[in-house]
C-alpha positions, 0 to 999 in steps of 0.5 A, spaced: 500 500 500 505 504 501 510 503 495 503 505 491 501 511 495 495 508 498 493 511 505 492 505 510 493 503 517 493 497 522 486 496 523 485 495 532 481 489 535 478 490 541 484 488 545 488 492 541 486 499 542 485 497 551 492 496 551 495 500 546 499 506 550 497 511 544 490 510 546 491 509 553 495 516 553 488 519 551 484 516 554 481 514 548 478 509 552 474 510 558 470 507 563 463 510 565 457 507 570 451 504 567 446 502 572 445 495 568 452 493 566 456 495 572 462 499 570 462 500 561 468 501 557 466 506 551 470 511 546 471 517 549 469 524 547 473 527 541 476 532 540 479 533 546 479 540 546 483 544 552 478 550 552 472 547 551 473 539 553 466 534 552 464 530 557 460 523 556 452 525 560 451 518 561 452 511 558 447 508 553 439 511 553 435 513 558 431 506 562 424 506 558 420 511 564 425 516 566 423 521 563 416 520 565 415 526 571 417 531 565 413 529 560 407 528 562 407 532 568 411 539 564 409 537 557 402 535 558 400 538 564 398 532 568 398 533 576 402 529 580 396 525 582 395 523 574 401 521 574 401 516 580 394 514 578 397 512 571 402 508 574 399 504 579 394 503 573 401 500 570 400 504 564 406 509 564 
């Protein structure tokens, strides 16, 4: 690939990029919580830019009914007693 001027590189497995010491040196990969799967490895927030540096929020979507006070309380108005009669109805 090199003698003809085509761009390429070595393509890394799982366990290429959780030893490699570039990557280690990043911290390119990174662990996180998750209330399902205990601690996760996952990529990191690229670029690392020294002004404005990313952070990760949360590791994966939001578990089925977390956002359920928000929405139907803030977006449609419901009261809190609306909301705890739908859930002990089991429909939220």
């Amino acid at each position: 690939m090199e003698q003809h001027g085509v761009p390429a590189g070595k393509i890394f497995t799982t366990e290429d990029m959780m030893d490699n010491a570039q990557y280690k040196a990043r911290q390119s990969i990174t662990k996180v919580e998750h209330s399902e799967y205990d601690n996760l490895y996952m990529q990191n927030v690229t670029p690392k830019l020294s002004e404005t540096p990313g952070k990760i929020s949360w590791a994966g979507s939001p578990e089925m009914g977390s956002h359920n006070t928000e929405i139907y309380g803030d977006i449609l108005g419901k009261s809190s007693a609306d909301i705890k009669s739908l859930k002990d109805a089991d429909v939220i």
